[in-house]
C-alpha positions in Angstrom: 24.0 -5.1 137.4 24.1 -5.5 141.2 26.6 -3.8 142.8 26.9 -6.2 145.4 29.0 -8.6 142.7 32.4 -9.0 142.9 32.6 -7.5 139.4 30.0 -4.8 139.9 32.2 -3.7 143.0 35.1 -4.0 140.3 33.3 -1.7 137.8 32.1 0.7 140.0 35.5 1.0 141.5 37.1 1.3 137.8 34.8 4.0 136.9 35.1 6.2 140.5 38.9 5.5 139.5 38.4 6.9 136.0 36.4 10.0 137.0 38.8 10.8 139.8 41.8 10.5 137.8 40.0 12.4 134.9 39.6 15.3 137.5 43.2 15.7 138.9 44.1 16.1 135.1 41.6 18.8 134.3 42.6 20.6 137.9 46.3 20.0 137.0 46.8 23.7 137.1 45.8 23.8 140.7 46.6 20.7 142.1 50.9 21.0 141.5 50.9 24.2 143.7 48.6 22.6 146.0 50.9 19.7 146.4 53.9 21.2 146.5 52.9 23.0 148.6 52.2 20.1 151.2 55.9 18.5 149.9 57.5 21.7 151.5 54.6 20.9 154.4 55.9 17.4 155.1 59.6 18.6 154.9 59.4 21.5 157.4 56.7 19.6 159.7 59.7 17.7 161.9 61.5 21.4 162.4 57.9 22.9 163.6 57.6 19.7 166.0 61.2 19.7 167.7 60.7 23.6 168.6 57.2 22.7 170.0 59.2 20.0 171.9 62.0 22.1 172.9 59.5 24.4 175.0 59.3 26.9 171.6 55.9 28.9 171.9 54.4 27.8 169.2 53.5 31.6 167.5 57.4 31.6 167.5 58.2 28.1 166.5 55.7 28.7 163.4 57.2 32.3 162.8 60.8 30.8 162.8 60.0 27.6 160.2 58.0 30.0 158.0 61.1 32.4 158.2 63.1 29.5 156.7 60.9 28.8 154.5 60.6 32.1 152.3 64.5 32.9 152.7 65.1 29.4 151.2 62.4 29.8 148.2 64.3 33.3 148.0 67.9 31.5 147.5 66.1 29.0 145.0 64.5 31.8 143.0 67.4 34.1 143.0 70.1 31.5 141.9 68.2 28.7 139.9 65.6 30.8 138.0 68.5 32.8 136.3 70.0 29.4 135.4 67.0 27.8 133.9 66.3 30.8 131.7 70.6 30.7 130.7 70.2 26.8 129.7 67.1 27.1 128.0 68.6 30.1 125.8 71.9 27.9 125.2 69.8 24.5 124.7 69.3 24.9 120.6 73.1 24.7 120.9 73.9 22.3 123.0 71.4 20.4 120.6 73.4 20.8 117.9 76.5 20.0 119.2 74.9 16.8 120.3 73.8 16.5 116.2 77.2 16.9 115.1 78.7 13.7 117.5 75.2 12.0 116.2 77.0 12.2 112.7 81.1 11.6 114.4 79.3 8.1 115.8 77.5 7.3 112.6 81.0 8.2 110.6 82.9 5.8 113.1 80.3 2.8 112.3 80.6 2.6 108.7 84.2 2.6 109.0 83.8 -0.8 110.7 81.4 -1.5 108.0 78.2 -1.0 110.2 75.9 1.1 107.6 73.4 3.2 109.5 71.5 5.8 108.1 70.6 9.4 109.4 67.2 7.9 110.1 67.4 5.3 111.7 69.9 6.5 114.4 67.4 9.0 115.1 64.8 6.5 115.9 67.3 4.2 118.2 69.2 7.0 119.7 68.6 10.6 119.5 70.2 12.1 123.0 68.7 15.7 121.6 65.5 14.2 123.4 67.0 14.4 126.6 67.9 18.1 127.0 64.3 18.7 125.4 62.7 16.6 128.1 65.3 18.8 130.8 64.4 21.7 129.4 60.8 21.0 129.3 61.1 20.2 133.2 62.8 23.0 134.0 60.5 25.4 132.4 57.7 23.3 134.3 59.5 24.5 137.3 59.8 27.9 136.6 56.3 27.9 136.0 55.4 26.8 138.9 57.6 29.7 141.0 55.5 31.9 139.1 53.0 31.0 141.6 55.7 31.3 144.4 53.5 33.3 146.4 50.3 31.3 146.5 52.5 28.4 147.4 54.2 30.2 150.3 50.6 31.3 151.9 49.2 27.8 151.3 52.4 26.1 153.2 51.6 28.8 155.7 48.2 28.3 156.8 48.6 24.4 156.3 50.8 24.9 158.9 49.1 26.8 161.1 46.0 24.5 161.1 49.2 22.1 162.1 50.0 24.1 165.1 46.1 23.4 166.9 44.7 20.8 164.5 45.4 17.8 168.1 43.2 20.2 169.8 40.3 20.8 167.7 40.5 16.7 167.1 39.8 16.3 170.7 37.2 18.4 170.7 35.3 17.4 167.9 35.5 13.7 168.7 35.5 13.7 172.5 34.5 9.9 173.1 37.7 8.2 170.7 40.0 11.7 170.3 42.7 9.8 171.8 42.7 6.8 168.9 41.8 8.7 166.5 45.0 11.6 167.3 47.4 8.1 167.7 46.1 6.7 164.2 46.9 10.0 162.7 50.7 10.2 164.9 51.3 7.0 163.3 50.1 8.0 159.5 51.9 11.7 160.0 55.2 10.7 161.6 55.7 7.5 159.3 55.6 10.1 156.1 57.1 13.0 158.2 60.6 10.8 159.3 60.8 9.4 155.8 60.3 12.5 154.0 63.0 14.6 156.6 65.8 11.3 156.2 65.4 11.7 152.4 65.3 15.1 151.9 68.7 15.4 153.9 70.2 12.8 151.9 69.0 14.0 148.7 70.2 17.7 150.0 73.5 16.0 150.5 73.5 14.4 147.0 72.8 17.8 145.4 75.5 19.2 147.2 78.1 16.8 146.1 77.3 16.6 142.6 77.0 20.5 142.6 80.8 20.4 144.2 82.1 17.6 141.6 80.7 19.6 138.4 81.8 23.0 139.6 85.3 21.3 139.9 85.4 19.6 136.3 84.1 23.0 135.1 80.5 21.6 133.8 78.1 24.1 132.9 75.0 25.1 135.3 76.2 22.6 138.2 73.6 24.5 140.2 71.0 23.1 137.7 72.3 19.6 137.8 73.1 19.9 141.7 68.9 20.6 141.6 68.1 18.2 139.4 70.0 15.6 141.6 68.3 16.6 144.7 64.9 16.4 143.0 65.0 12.8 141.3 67.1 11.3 144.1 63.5 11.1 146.0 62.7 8.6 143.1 64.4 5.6 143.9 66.7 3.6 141.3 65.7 6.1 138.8 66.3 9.0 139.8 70.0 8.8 140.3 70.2 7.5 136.4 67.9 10.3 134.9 69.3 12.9 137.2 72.9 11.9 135.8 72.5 12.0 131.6 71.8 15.3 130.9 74.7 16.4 133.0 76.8 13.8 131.4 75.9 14.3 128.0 76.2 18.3 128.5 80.1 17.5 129.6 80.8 15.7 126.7 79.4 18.3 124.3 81.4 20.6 126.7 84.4 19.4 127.6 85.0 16.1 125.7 84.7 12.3 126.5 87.2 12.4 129.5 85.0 14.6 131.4 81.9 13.1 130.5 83.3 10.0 132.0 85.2 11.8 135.3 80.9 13.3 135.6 79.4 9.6 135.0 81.9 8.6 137.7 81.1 11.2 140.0 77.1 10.5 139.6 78.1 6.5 140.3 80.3 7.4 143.2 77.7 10.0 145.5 74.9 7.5 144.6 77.0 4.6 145.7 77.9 6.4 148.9 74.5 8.1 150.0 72.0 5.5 148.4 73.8 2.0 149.2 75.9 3.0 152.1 74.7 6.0 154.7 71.0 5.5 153.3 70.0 2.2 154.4 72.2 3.0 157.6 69.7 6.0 158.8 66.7 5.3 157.6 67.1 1.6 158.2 64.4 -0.6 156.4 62.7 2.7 155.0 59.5 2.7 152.9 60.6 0.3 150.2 58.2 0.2 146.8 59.0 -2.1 144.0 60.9 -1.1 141.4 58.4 -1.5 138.3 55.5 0.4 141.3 58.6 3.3 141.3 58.6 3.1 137.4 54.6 2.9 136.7 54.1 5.9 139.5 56.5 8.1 137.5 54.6 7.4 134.1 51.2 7.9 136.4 52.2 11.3 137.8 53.8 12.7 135.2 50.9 11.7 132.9 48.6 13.4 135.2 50.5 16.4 136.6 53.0 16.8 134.1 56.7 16.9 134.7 56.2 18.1 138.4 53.8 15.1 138.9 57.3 13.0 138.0 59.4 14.5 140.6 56.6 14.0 143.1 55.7 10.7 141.9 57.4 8.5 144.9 56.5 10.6 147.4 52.5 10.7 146.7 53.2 6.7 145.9 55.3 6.3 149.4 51.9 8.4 151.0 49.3 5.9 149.8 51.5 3.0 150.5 51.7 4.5 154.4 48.0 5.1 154.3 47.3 1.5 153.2 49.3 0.2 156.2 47.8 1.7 158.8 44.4 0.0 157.5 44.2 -3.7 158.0 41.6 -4.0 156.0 44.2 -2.6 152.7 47.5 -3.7 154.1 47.9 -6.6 151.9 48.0 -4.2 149.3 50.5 -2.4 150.8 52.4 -5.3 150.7 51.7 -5.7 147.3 53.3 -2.3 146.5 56.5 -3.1 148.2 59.7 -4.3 147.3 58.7 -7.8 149.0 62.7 -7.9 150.6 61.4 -8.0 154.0 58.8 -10.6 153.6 59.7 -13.6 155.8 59.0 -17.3 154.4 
């Protein structure tokens, strides 16, 4: 078939698409530290760059980022990896506390004459799922701090190559350095501002649901202040996932008056940071469509498991940046994106 075709172009695109993809699967094992590891990059990048601005040496601006670095992966390991292994030792009972309101509900129905059986509630609703899909996620996590230490060096050096990467740009390409460093300024700071705003916000987020459960009295709220922080970087999903286990541990807890006051709690923050200070700061941001947010979580966490889902906007938000600084892919950019700030 010649490949000059529009659908030999297609088929040989499908199948590099295929192989690649196949690859990242097989290498998942590697590839999560690796990409976490430039997540923490692009988070601690803007810090790095105002110290460099600020007349900062930069052996000391580095030394003070990378210092910040390992006492806040210290904080994280110290206080969260005790409270994943807690919940996933209490989970089998949380589950069966969930199993006994299963039966309450079904009770309740047929008193109204609705006849369900055992069976087929489980099929339509069974919220057991849920803190098996947490707990699954969590252990994910705590996998991947076993590794804490190849993470830390690889965030290291990334960011030393950072430090004189301009320089060895204009010296490899001495004829176009100068477009080539302002194409890359562009691609960098684009992701770098976006992924600073958000991380803020979703720090704040964490925070505020980590205050609101530890005053209702909800078990792990460091856990579900985490989990907040985490998902809010997937946008109109996040907050909803981020929110159920939380809830549905409060009313196993505490009782339905709770669970509502933590539901509440979840729709206040989100209402606050995501529809009221977000679009105020970041302005426009890097809108994606919603069903592109939903079919980039299935993709990631298909591929790299339930890391890949936390990560899953912000590797979709870097290809989208990446296809609009090309003119030659920006329409499918535009494709990717909400489409709210197309003019007609």
């Amino acid at each position: 078939m010649n490949q000059e075709s529009p659908l030999g172009r297609f088929l040989l695109f499908t199948a590099a698409f295929v192989i690649v993809v196949a690859g990242m699967k097989a290498s998942e094992s590697i590839l999560v530290p690796f990409l976490l590891s430039l997540f923490i990059v692009v988070i601690f990048s803007p810090p790095l760059t105002w110290l460099k601005q600020r007349g900062v040496p930069s052996g000391l601006a580095l030394v003070l980022v990378i210092s910040l670095v390992v006492v806040i992966g210290l904080i994280f390991g110290a206080v969260v990896g005790s409270s994943i292994v807690d919940f996933r030792e209490n989970l089998p009972e949380y589950q069966q506390r969930l199993s006994g309101l299963s039966q309450q509900a079904i009770g309740y129905l047929q008193r109204f004459g609705i006849s369900v059986s055992q069976d087929q509630w489980q099929e339509v609703f069974d919220p057991g799922v849920v803190f098996s899909f947490v707990g699954n996620m969590l252990a994910s996590l705590g996998n991947v701090m076993t590794n804490a230490f190849l993470i830390l060096l690889t965030v290291i050096f990334i960011l030393m190559e950072e430090v004189h990467f301009s320089d060895k740009v204009r010296y490899a390409q001495k004829d176009n350095a100068e477009s080539t460093l302002r194409a890359m300024e562009r691609f960098s700071s684009s992701i770098n501002q976006y992924m600073a705003i958000k991380a803020v916000l979703s720090l704040l987020t964490g925070g505020l649901v980590l205050i609101w459960l530890l005053i209702l009295g909800v078990d792990y709220p460091v856990l579900w202040g985490l989990l907040a922080f985490l998902l809010n970087f997937v946008p109109n999903l996040g907050s909803i996932l981020a929110a159920i286990p939380a809830v549905l541990l409060a009313l196993v807890q505490l009782g339905p008056l709770s669970a509502l006051l933590t539901a509440a709690g979840y729709v206040a923050v989100n209402v606050g940071v995501g529809n009221v200070l977000e679009p105020r700061i970041m302005g426009r941001g890097l809108d994606l469509s919603t069903l592109v947010v939903f079919l980039s979580l299935v993709f990631w966490g298909w591929v790299l498991g339930p890391v890949g889902m936390l990560l899953s906007v912000p590797l979709t938000m870097t290809i989208k940046i990446a296809l609009e600084n090309l003119n030659a892919t920006h329409w499918f950019a535009v494709l990717l994106s909400s489409g709210k700030d197309l003019k007609h």
